[in-house]
N, C-alpha and C positions, 0 to 999 in steps of 0.2 A: 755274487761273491766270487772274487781270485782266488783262486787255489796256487800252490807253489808249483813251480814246475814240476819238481822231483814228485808229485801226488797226481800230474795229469797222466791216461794212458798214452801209451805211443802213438804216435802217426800209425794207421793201415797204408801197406803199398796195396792199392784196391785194383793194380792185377794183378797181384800174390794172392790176395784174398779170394780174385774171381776165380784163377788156376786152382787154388786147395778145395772151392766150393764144386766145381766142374769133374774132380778126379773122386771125390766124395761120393758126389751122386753117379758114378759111373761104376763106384766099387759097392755100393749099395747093393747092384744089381748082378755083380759080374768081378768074383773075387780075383780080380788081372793082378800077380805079385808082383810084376813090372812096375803098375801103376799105384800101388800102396806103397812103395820102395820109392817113388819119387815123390808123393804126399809127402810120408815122411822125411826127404830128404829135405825139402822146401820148406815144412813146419816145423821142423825142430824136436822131432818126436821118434818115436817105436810103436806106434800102434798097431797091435796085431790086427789082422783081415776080419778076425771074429765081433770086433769092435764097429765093426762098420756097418753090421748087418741083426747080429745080437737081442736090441730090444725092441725091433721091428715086428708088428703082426704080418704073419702070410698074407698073401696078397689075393684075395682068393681061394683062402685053404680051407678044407672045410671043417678045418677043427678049431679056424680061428673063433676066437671068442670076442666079441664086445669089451672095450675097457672099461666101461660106465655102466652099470648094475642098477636099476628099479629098488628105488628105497620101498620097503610096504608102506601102506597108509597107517598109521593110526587113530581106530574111531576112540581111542577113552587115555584119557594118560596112565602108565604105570601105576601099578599096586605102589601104597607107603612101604611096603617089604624089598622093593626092588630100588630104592631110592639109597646111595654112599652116602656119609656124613663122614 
């Protein structure tokens, strides 16, 4: 199926792409406000530093926790008392 132009997305300049991907994973690890300050400049943004690092698990830490949780088993289905209608 043709789509209209006005409905396809833009061209990637995929060394713009590769440069925002590069400064990302460098501010991951090493909050440089040089290097966020030219992120931003390049993408068109204000992303604070805390956004870079944020909803990342410690690497190593020992209070990280697992994101995926052990469902229990269940040997017998629900009581009819515990069942919404």
């Amino acid at each position: 199926m043709e789509l209209r132009p006005e409905l396809m997305p833009p061209a990637l300049n995929e060394q713009l792409v590769a440069r925002l991907a590069k400064l990302a994973a460098h501010l991951d690890g090493d909050p440089d406000e040089d290097m966020r300050a030219e992120f931003n400049r390049l993408a068109g943004t204000d992303i604070p530093i805390a956004e870079f690092t944020r909803n990342r698990p410690a690497r190593g830490h020992a209070l990280a926790r697992p994101v995926f949780r052990n469902v229990p088993f269940l040997d017998s289905p629900p009581a009819q008392s515990e069942f919404v209608l």
